[in-house]
N, C-alpha and C positions, 0 to 999 in steps of 0.2 A: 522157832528157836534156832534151827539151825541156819542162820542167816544173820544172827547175830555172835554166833562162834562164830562163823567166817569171818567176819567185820572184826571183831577183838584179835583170832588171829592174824588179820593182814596188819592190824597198829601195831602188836606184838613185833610181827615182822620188819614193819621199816624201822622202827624202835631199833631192832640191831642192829639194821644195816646204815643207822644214822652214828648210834655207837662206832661201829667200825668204819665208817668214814672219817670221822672226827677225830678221834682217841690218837693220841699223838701229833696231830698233824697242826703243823709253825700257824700259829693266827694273830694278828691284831684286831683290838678293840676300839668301837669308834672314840671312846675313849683316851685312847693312846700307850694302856697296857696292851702287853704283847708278851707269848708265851705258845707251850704248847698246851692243848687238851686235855686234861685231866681226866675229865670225867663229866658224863651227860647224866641229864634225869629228865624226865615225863613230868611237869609241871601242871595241877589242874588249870591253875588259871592262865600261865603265860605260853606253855606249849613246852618245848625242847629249852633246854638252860645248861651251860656247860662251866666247868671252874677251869682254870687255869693254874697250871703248877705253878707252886711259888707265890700266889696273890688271894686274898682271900674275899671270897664273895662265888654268885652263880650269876651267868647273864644271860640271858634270851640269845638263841643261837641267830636271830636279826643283827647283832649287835659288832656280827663277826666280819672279817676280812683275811681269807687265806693271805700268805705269804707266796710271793713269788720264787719258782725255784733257783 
């Protein structure tokens, strides 16, 4: 058992450090929306999925393109 706490806590963990890489920062969508980060979720089936302020929906964090500074 204790080998699957470790495991849940290491998701937990890049889980926030996915959140705080993301969260604010300029992206476009291959789509052609573009925006900042809103907000991340843990998706069952698709993995990491972020919204964009301003537009509405969640997209797989595949989907993204930082901006250049």
């Amino acid at each position: 058992m204790p080998s699957v706490k470790h495991r849940a806590s290491n998701i937990l963990n890049e889980y926030g450090a996915a959140q705080s890489e993301l969260i604010g920062k300029a992206v476009v969508l291959t789509d052609g929306k573009a925006g900042t980060v809103e907000n991340v979720w843990l998706d069952d089936l698709h993995g990491l999925r972020i919204s964009i302020k301003d537009h509405d929906g969640r997209w797989p964090v595949s989907t993204i393109k930082f901006t250049e500074n």
